[in-house]
N, C-alpha and C positions, 0 to 999 in steps of 0.2 A: 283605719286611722287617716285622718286627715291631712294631706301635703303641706306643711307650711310654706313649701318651697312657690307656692301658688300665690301667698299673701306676702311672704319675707317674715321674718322676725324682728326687723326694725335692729340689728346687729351686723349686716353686712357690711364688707369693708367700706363700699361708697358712702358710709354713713360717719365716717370718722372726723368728719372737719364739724357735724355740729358743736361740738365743745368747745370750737373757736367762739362764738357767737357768747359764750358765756365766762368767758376768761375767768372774772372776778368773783363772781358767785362759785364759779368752779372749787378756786383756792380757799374757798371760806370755810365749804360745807363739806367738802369731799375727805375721805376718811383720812385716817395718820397711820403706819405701820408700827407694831410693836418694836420695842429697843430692841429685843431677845436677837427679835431677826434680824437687826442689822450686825449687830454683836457677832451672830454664826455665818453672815459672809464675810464680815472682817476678818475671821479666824479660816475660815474654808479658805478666802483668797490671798492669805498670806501679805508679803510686803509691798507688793507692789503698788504702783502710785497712780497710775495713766486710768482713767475708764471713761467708758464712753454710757450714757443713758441714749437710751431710745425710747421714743413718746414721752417725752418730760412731761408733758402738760406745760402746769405752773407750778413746776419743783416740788410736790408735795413729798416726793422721795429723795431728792437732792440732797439738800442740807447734811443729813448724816455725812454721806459721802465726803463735801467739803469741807465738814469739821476736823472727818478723821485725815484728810490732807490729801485724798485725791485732788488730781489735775483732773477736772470733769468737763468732755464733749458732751454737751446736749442735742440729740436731735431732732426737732419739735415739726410738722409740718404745718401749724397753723400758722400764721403771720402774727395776729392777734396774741397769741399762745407765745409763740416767741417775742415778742414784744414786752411782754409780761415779765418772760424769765428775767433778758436782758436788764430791765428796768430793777427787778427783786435782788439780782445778784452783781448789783452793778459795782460793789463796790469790793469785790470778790476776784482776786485777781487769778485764781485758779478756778475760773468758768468761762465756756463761751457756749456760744449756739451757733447750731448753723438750721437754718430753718428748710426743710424739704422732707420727704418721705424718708424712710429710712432705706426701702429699697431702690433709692434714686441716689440717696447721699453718697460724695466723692469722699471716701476714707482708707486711710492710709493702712495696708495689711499688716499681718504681724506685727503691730504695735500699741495694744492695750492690755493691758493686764488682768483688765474686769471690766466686763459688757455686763449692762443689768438693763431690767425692763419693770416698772410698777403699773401692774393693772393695766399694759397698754400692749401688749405682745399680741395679745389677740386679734388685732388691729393691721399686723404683720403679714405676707403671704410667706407663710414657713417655709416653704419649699426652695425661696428665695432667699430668706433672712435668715434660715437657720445657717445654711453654708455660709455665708456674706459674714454672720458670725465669729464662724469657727476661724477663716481665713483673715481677721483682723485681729483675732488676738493672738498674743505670744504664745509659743508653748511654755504649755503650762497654767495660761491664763483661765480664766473664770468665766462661763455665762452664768446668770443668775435672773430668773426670772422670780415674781414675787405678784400676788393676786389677794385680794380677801371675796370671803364666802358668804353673804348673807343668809343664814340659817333658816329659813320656815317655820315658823314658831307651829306646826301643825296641831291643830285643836284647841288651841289660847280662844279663847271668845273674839277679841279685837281683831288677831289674824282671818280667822273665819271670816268675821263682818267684813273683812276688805277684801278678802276672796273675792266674796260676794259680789264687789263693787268691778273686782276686775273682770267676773266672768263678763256681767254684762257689756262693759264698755272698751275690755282688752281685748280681752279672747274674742268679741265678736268682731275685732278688726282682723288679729294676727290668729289665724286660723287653725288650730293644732289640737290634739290630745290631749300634748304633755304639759304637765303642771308641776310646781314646786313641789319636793319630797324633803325628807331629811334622809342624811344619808349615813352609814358608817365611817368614819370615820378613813378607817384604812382604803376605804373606795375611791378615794379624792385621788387615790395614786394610779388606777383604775387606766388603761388607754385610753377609753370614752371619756374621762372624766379630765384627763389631760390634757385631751382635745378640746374637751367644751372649753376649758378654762386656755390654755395656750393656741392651740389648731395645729397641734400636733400631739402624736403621740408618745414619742420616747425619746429623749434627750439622744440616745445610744444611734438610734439610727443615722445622725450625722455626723457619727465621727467622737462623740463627746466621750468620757469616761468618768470613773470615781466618783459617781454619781452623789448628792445631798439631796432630801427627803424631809422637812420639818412641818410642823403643824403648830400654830400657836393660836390660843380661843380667847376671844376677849368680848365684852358687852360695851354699848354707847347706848344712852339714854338718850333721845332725842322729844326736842317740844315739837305740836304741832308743824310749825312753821322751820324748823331745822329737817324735820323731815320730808315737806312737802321739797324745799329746796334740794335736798339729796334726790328726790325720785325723778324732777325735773333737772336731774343733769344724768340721768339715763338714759344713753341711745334711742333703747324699744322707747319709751314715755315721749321722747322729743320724734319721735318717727311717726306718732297717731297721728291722724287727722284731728285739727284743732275742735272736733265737738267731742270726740273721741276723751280727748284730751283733757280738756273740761269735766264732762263730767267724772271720770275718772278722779280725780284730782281732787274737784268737791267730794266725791264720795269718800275718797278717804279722811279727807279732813274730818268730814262730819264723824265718822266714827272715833276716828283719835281723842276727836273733842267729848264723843259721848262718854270715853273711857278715861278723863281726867287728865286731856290737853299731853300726853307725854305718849311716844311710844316707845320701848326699849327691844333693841336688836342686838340679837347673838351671832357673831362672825366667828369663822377659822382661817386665819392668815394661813395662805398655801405658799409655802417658798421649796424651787426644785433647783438646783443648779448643778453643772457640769462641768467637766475641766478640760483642756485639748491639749493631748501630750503626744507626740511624735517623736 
């Protein structure tokens, strides 16, 4: 098997500030989580008010939060990115941002009630954040991370055809074996799979308990140009070499467009959370 470790994967943490560069397209394109699942950490995290988000982006996860009447810490490291929020939720007197890394951000222990993360944990060095976690919220309190799964339509004609286009211009950058699969579903909860998706493995190992577990599936239909947008706000896609890049990017166009200008993607919303009782 091939080292990827030789090329990178275009996913390491040094790669975390490209999505400052795209603030606005960011929040256009970039996916929404299911109601369900905010609905099951409202009810997991009980009444409390205080939470803090890490990696906001540009609030695509926020809002719920401030409607149901959280007081919401944002912690965003872009400038850009925080700029954004600032500006979105300006008129929202229960938010603020403090712009830095999250394992740099100066925040007060034992005093939030629910720490959440969307899509952005991964981005985190766990080893560091998970504790830094556990010791800022109350007992009692909540972590709650949350991710969506973009499903591998394995064997669809259109998927295949864009295989195609990645082995050439992906895979011959970012060096590796492994390729998209579909998976069982119960696998997502898997160590390895925990890890791919958090960069860790067990909520338990830092203390956490009374663990949550949900899985919610949903489809988006997207046009050519809604999808090209989603894929260029991709880490791996924004890490190619710009010919890489290109044609990549043509290549899938061109088959979307062969298949009637739309392509439609099946996700599994992953949400794990854990609680700190002492």
């Amino acid at each position: 098997m091939v080292n990827s470790m030789k090329t990178g994967t275009g996913w390491e943490r040094g790669r975390r500030v490209h999505f400052d560069e795209i603030a606005a397209d960011y929040d256009k394109i970039r996916w929404d989580y299911p109601e369900a699942l905010y609905q099951d950490i409202f009810r997991y995290a009980g009444t409390g008010r205080k939470a803090l988000e890490i990696g906001a982006g540009t609030g695509k996860a926020t809002v719920p939060f401030l409607t149901a009447g959280y007081d919401v810490t944002a912690v965003e490291m872009g400038v850009n990115m925080s700029a954004f929020l600032s500006d979105k939720f300006k008129d929202r007197n229960n938010f603020k941002v403090i712009t830095s890394t999250f394992e740099d951000a100066v925040l007060e222990e034992d005093s939030y009630d629910l720490i959440y993360a969307a899509s952005a944990f991964h981005w985190v060095d766990a080893d560091i954040g998970c504790p830094k976690v556990f010791r800022l919220l109350k007992n009692g309190g909540v972590f709650a991370l949350f991710r969506n799964n973009m499903i591998p339509a394995v064997g669809e004609e259109l998927y295949e055809e864009t295989q195609a286009v990645y082995e050439k211009h992906y895979y011959s950058h970012f060096l590796t074996d492994e390729r998209p699969v579909r998976i069982p579903k119960e696998d997502f909860w898997k160590p390895s799979e925990l890890y791919r998706g958090f960069r860790f493995e067990n909520m338990e190992q830092y203390g956490f308990c009374d663990l949550m577990k949900n899985l919610y599936d949903a489809k988006r239909k997207y046009t050519t140009d809604e999808y090209m947008a989603l894929m260029d706000t991709m880490s791996d896609h924004r890490s190619l070499p710009e010919s890489n890049r290109i044609a990549l990017y043509e290549g899938i166009r061109n088959a979307i467009e062969k298949h009637g200008g739309y392509r439609e993607a099946e996700y599994v919303y992953q949400l794990y959370a854990g609680r700190k009782v002492q």
